[in-house]
C-alpha positions in Angstrom: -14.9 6.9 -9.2 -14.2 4.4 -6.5 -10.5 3.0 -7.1 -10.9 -1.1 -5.6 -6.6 -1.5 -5.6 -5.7 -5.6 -6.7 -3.0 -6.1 -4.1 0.3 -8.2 -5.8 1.1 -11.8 -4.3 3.3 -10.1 -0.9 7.2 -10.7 -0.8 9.0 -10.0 2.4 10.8 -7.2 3.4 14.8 -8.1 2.9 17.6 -6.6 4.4 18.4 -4.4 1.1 15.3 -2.5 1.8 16.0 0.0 4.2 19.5 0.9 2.5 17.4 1.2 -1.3 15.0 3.1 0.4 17.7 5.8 2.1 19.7 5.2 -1.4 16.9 6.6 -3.1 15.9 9.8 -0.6 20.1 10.8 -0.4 19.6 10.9 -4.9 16.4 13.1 -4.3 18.1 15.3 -2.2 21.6 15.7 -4.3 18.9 17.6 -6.5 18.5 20.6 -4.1 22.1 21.0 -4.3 23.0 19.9 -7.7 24.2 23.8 -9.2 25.0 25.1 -5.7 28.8 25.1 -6.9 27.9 26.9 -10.3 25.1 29.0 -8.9 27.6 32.6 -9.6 27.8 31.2 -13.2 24.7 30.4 -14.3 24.0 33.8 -15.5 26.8 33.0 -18.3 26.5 29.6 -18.4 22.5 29.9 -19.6 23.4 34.0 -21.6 20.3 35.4 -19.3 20.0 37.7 -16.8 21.1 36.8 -13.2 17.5 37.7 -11.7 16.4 35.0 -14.0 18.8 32.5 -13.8 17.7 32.1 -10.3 14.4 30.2 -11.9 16.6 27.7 -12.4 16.7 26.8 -8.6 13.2 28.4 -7.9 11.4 26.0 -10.1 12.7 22.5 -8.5 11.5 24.2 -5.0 8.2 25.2 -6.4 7.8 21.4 -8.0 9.2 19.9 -5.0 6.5 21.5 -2.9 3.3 21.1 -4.8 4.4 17.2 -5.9 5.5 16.2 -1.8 2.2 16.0 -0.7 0.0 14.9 -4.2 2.6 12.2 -4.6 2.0 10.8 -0.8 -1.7 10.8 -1.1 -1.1 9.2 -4.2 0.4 6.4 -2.5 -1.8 6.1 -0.3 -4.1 5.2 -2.7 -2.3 3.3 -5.1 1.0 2.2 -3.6 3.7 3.8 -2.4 6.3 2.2 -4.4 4.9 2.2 -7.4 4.9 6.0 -6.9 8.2 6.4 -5.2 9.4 4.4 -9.0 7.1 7.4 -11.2 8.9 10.4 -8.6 12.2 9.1 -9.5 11.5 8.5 -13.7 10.5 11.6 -13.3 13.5 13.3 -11.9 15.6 11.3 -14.6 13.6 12.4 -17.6 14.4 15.8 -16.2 17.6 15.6 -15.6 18.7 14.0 -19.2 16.1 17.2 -20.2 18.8 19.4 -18.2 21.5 17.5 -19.6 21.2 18.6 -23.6 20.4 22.0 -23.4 22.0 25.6 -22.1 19.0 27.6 -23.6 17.0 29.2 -19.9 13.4 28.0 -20.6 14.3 24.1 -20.9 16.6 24.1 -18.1 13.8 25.4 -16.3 11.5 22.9 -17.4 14.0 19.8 -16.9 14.8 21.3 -13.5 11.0 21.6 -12.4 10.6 17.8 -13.4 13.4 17.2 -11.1 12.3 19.0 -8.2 8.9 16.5 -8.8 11.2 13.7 -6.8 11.0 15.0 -3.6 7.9 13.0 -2.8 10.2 9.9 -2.9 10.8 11.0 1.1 8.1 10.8 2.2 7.1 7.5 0.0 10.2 5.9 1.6 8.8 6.4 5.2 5.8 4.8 4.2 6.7 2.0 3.0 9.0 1.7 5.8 6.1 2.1 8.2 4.2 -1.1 6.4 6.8 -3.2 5.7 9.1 -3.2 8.7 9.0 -4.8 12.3 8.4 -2.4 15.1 12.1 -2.9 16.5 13.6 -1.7 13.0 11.3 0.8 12.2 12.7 3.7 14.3 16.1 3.9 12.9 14.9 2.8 9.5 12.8 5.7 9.2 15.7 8.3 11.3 17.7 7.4 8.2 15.4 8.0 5.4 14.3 11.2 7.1 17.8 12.3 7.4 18.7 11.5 4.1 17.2 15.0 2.9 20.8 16.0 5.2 22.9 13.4 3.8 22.4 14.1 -0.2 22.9 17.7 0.4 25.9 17.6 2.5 27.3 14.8 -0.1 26.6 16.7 -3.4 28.1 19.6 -2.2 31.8 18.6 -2.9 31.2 15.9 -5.4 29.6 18.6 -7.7 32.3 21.3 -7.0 34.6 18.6 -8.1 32.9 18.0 -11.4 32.3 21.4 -11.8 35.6 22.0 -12.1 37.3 19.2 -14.2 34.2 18.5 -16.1 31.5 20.5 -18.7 28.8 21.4 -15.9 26.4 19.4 -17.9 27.7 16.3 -16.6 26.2 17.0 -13.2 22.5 16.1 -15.1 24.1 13.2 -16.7 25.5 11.9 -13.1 22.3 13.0 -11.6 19.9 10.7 -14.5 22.4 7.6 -13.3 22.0 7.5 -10.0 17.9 8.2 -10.3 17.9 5.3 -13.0 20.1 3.6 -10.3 17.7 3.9 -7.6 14.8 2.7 -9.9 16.3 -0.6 -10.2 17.1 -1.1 -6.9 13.7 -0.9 -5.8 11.9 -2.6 -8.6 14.7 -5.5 -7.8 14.3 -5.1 -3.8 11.3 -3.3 -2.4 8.1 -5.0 -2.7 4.9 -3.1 -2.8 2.9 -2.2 0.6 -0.7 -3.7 0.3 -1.9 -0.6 2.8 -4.4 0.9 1.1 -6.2 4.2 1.7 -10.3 4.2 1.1 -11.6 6.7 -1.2 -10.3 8.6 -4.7 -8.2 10.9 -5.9 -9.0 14.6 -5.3 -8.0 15.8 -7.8 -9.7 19.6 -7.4 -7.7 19.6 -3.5 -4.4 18.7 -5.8 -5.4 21.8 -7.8 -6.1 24.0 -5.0 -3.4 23.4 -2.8 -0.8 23.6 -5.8 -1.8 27.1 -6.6 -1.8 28.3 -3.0 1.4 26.9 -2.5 3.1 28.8 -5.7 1.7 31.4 -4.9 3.3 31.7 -1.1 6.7 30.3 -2.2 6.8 32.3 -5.3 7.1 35.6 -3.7 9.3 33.8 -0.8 11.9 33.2 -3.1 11.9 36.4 -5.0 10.8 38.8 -2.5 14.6 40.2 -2.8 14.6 40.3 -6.6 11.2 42.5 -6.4 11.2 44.0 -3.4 9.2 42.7 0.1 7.4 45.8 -0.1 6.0 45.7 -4.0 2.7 44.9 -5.0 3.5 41.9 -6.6 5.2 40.7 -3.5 1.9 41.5 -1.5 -0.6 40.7 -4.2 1.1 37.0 -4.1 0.7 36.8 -0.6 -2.6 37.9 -0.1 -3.6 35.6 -3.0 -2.2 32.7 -1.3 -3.7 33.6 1.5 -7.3 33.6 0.0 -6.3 30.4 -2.3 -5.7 28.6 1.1 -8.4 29.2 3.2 -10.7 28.0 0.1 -8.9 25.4 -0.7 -9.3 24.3 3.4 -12.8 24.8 3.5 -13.4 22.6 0.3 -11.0 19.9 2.0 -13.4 20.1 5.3 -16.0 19.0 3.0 -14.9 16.3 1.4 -15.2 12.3 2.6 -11.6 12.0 1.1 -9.8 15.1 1.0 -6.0 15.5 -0.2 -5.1 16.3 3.2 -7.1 15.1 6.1 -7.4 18.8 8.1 -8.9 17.0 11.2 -5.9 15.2 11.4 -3.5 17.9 10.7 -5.0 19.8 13.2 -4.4 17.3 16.1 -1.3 18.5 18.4 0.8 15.7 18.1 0.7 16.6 14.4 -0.3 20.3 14.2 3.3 21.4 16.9 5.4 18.8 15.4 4.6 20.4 11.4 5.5 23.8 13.2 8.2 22.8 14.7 9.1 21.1 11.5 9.7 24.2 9.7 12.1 25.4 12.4 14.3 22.8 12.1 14.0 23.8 7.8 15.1 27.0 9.0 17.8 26.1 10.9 19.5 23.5 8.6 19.9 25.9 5.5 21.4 28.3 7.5 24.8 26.5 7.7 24.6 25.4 4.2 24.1 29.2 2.8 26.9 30.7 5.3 29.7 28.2 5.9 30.6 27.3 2.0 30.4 31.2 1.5 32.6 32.0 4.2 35.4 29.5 3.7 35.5 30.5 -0.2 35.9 34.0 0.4 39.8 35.4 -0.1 41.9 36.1 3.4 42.1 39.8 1.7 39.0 40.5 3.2 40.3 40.0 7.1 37.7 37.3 7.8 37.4 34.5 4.2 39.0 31.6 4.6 40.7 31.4 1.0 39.5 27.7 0.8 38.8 26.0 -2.9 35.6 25.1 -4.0 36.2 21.7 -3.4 37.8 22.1 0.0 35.0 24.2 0.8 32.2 21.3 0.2 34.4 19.0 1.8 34.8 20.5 5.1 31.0 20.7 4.9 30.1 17.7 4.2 30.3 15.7 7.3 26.9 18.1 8.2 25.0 15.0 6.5 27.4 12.4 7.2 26.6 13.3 10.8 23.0 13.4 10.1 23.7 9.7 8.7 25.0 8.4 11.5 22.9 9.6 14.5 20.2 7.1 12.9 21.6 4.9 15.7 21.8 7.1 18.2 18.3 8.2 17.1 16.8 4.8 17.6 18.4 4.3 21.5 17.4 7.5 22.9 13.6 7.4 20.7 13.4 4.4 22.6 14.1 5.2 25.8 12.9 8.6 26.4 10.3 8.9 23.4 10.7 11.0 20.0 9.6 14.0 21.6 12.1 14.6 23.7 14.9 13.1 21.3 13.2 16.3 19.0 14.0 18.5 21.9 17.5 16.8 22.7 18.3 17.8 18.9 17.1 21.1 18.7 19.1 21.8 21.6 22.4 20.5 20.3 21.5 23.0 17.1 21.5 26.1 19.3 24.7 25.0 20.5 26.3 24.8 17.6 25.1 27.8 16.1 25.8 29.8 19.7 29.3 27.9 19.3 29.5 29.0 16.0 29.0 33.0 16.4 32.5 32.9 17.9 34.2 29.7 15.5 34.2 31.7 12.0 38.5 32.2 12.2 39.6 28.9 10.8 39.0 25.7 8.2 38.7 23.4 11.4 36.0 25.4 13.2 33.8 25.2 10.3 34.1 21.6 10.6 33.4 21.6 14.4 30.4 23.3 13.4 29.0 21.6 10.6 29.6 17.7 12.9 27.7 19.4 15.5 25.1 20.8 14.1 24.7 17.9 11.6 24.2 15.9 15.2 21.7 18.1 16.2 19.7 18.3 12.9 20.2 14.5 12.5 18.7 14.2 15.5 15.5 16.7 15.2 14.8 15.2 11.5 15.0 11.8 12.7 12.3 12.5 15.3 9.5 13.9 12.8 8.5 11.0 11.0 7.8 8.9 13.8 6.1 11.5 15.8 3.5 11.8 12.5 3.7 8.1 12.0 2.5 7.9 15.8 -0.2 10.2 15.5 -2.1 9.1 12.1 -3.7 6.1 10.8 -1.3 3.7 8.5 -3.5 4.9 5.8 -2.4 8.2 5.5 1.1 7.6 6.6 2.1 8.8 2.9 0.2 12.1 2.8 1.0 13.1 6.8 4.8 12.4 6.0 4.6 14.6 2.7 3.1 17.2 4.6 5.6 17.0 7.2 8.1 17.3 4.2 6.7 20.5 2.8 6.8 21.9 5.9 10.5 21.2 6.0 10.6 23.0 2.3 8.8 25.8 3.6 11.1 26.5 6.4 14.2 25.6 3.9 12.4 28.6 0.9 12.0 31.0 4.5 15.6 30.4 5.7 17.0 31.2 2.4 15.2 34.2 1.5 15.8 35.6 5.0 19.7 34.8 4.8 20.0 36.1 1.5 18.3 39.6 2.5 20.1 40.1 5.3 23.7 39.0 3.8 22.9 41.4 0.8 22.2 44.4 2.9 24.9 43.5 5.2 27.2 43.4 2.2 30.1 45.7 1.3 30.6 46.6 -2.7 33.9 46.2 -3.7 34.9 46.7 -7.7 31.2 46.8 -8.1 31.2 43.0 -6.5 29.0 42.4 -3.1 30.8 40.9 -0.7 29.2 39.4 2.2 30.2 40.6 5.8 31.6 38.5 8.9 28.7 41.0 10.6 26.1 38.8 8.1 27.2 35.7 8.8 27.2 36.2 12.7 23.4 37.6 12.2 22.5 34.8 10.1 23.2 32.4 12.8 21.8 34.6 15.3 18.5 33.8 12.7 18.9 30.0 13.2 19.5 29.7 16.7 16.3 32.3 17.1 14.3 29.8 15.0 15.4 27.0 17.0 14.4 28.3 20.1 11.0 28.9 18.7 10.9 25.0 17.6 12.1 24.6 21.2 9.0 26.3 22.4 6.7 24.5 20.1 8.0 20.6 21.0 7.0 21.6 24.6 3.6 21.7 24.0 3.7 18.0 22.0 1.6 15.3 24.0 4.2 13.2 25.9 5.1 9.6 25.2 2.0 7.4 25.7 2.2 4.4 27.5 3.7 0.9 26.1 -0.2 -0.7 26.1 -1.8 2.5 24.5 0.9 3.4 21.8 -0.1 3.2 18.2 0.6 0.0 16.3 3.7 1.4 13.9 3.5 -2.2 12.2 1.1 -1.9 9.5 2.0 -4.9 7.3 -1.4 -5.5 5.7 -4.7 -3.9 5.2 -6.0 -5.2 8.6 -3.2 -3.3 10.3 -4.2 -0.2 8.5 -8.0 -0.6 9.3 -7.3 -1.5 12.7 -5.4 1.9 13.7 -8.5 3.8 11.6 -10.9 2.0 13.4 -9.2 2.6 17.0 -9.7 5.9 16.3 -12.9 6.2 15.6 -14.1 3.9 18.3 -16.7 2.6 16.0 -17.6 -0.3 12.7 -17.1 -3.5 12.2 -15.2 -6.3 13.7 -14.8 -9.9 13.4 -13.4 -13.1 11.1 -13.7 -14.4 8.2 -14.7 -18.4 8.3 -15.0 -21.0 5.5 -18.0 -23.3 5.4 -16.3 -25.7 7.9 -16.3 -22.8 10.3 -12.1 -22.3 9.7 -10.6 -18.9 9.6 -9.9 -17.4 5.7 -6.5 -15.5 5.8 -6.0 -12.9 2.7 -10.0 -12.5 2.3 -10.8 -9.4 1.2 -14.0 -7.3 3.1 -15.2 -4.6 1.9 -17.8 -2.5 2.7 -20.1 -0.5 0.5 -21.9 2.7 1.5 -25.7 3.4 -0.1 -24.8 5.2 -2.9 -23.0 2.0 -4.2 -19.2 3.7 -3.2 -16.8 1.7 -1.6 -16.2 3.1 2.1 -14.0 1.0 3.5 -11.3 -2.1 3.0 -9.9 -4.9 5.0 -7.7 -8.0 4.4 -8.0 -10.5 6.9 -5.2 -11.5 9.0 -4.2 -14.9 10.0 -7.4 -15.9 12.3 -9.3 -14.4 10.0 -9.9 -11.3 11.7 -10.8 -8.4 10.3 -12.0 -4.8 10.9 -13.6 -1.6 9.3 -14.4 1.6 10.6 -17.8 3.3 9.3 -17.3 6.9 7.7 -21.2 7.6 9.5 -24.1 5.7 11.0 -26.2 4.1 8.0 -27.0 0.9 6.1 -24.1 -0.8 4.2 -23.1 -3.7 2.1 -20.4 -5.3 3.7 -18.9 -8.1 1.0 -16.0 -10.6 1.0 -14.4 -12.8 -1.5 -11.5 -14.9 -1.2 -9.7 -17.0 -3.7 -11.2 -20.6 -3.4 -14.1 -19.5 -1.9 -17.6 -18.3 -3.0 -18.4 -14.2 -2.1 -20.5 -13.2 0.4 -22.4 -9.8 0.6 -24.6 -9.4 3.5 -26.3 -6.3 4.4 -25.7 -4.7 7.3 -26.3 -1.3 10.0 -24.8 1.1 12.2 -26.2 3.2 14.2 -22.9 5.4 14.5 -22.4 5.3 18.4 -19.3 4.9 19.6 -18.9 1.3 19.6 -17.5 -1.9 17.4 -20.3 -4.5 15.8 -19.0 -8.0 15.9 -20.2 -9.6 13.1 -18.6 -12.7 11.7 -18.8 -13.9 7.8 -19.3 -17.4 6.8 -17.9 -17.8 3.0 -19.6 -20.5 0.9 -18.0 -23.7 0.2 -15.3 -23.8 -2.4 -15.5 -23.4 -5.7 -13.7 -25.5 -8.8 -12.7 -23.5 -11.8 -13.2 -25.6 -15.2 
């Protein structure tokens, strides 16, 4: 069925937006990192075995990763905020779930309804994307990618100190707060985008792609528990494999698919995804290795002997440098393009890690490293939203971006099973305890600065920054911004204004045009002249219909004959009309 959205009255975007917005993706993100500082005792803490207490942490990655991109079509099609508001209930009814219970197969449950608000990134950078000028929009969106960075590296020592003082429950009951927090401040501050996307829900593509991507991450994340070489590790992968390739052929098919392939497999967004997961790699790295090491006791001739709370402390500037080369971001993204500001912060990555293969002897090193590399990651995050927002219609600026996202998760669920192989057969057993190596830690960053230079590789072969005249609009405000950009790109539809009887142009009018079948193909509000435009899904007769309020509706029938070219047509709306 053919969802026809009612757009609300439009407020303007306020100054609180873009802070709400990056308040919101920094409380998503504390979620990844919530139990970080009780991970050890979680065995105890939920009377299970530790192989399963680990489900704990592998269920909010799972949900994460199936709900990113679902929840970005979603809004899309719906709205993005009013999704963004549903991610975050979400993450607070689990949470308060979390909060009441230490039995394993609730905590699971509450924990997997958590993991559910990670599509609030990627929701954010939507609405950014329609509701912001051009000039704001490049830092705006730096910040709310880089607030994956920020929440992590923030949670990290505020949880170690509850942890400590506190039952560990409280970390839900902090966690609910802020989400319920971050629900008000949006309601109160960020109006809905009228962008819509054309077509429905598929729901069969949701289905499909959710399956292939448990069944990849699943064995990703507990390869080490049961083995990379068992047959369930295998049998998982194989299945995925075959889920995948389905699911993509079913997607090629379809007039609206989930996830637009076509586009996907464009190089601007195809080598920016990849490279995407390298810079996942690369940022867990640090935040698997450095609070290990500086928690470890001086008795074992390389630990740093620091406190839990020290140790999340000296990390956290990583995303409080993430935070603040938003700024930066925007100059340089300016100037040279986000392609090479990509390049500029993978390349300030491999320096911190190279730096950081021989910084490993002291407190303040692993603060040297963590500022640096949170420049460099800061840097590279900030640059992959706007090369996706550059390279896809406004329409679909909330399923490219959550695609984008999972392919951050994915590199985030590789890093850490990768790490956490090689740091357990690096290990030495003492008293029956493993106890990770110096040699480990040196060959885990050896592992990031590998994957960066891979992402390196793959940023070379992005298409370089297009001209002032020929760049993409990144304004889309209304539905004739959206359209516009669609309709650009396919070099073909409908074009014109919308006039009243007098012959005056008719802002706000809806047009909308209506394939054979009696399914709506396309969607347009006209701008201040009245203009409007549509792109035609194929060549063919339509309906193409427009209402306004004051004004009588017009339907007119009208053909394409699908070559690559725009047909101005103008509509005339009757006269007004008086309600009794």
């Amino acid at each position: 069925m053919t969802h026809t959205p009612t757009d609300p009255p439009r407020r303007a975007a306020s100054g609180a937006l873009v802070p709400v917005l990056a308040f919101a993706g920094i409380v998503v993100a504390v979620m990844q990192t919530l139990l970080v500082p009780v991970i050890k005792d979680l065995p105890q803490l939920l009377d299970t075995e530790p192989s399963d207490a680990t489900w704990v942490l592998t269920s909010t990655l799972l949900s994460g990763a199936v709900a990113t991109p679902i929840m970005g079509r979603l809004g899309d099609l719906y709205g993005k905020r009013r999704m963004l508001v549903a991610s975050l209930a979400v993450m607070v009814a689990g949470a308060l779930v979390s909060a009441v219970t230490s039995e394993l197969m609730t905590m699971i449950a509450g924990r997997t309804l958590q993991g559910f608000a990670m599509g609030a990134i990627p929701l954010g950078i939507g609405l950014m994307r329609d509701m912001l000028p051009r000039e704001r929009l490049g830092s705006a969106m730096a910040l709310m990618s880089s607030s994956i960075g920020v929440g992590g590296g923030l949670a990290l020592p505020a949880a170690a100190l509850v942890a400590q003082h506190a039952d560990w429950h409280t970390l839900f009951y902090g966690a609910a707060g802020l989400g319920a927090l971050a629900i008000a401040l949006t309601l109160i501050v960020v109006p809905e985008s009228p962008a819509r996307a054309a077509g429905s829900f598929d729901l069969p593509g949701a289905l499909g792609l959710s399956a292939g991507l448990v069944l990849f991450l699943l064995p990703i994340t507990k390869g080490s528990d049961w083995g990379w070489t068992s047959g369930t590790t295998l049998g998982l992968f194989a299945a995925a494999a075959v889920v995948l390739v389905l699911w993509g052929v079913m997607e090629l098919r379809l007039a609206a698919p989930l996830v637009d392939l076509r586009t996907t497999a464009r190089p601007a967004v195809l080598f920016t995804n990849l490279a995407s997961i390298m810079v996942g790699v690369s940022f867990y790295v640090v935040s698997l290795v450095l609070p290990q090491l500086l928690q470890l006791p001086k008795s074992t001739g390389y630990g740093l002997g620091q406190s839990m709370v020290v140790a999340g402390l000296l990390v956290a500037p990583l995303g409080l440098t993430m935070m603040f080369t938003a700024p930066v971001y925007a100059r340089l993204s300016a100037k040279y393009g986000p392609k090479v500001t990509l390049i500029i912060g993978m390349l300030i990555i491999a320096i911190g890690y190279g730096a950081g293969l021989g910084l490993m002897s002291a407190a303040w090193q692993s603060l040297v490293i963590a500022v640096v590399l949170g420049a460099g990651i800061g840097l590279a995050y900030s640059s992959l939203p706007a090369l996706i927002v550059g390279a896809v219609p406004a329409s679909e600026t909330g399923a490219a971006n959550g695609l984008n996202t999972l392919m951050r998760s994915i590199g985030t669920s590789v890093s850490s099973a990768v790490v956490g192989m090689v740091l357990a057969d690096t290990a030495n057993t003492v008293n029956g305890v493993a106890i990770p190596t110096l040699h480990g830690f040196r060959v885990s960053f050896l592992i990031a600065t590998a994957a960066v230079a891979v992402g390196l590789l793959l940023a070379l072969f992005l298409p370089g920054r297009t001209p002032a005249a020929a760049e993409p609009r990144l304004r889309a405000s209304s539905e004739e911004d959206t359209n516009l950009v669609r309709a650009e790109e396919a070099l073909r539809g409908f074009h014109g204004r919308v006039l009243d009887a007098g012959g005056a142009p008719v802002s706000g009018a809806r047009v909308t045009l209506i394939d054979p079948r009696g399914r709506r193909a396309g969607s347009a509000l006209s701008g201040d002249d009245g203009g409007y435009v549509l792109a035609v899904p194929a060549q063919g007769a339509y309906v193409l219909a427009a209402k306004a309020s004051g004004h009588g509706p017009l339907a007119s029938a009208v053909t394409h004959g699908g070559d690559e070219r725009a047909v101005g047509l103008d509509l005339s709306l009757p006269g007004e009309t008086v309600t009794a």
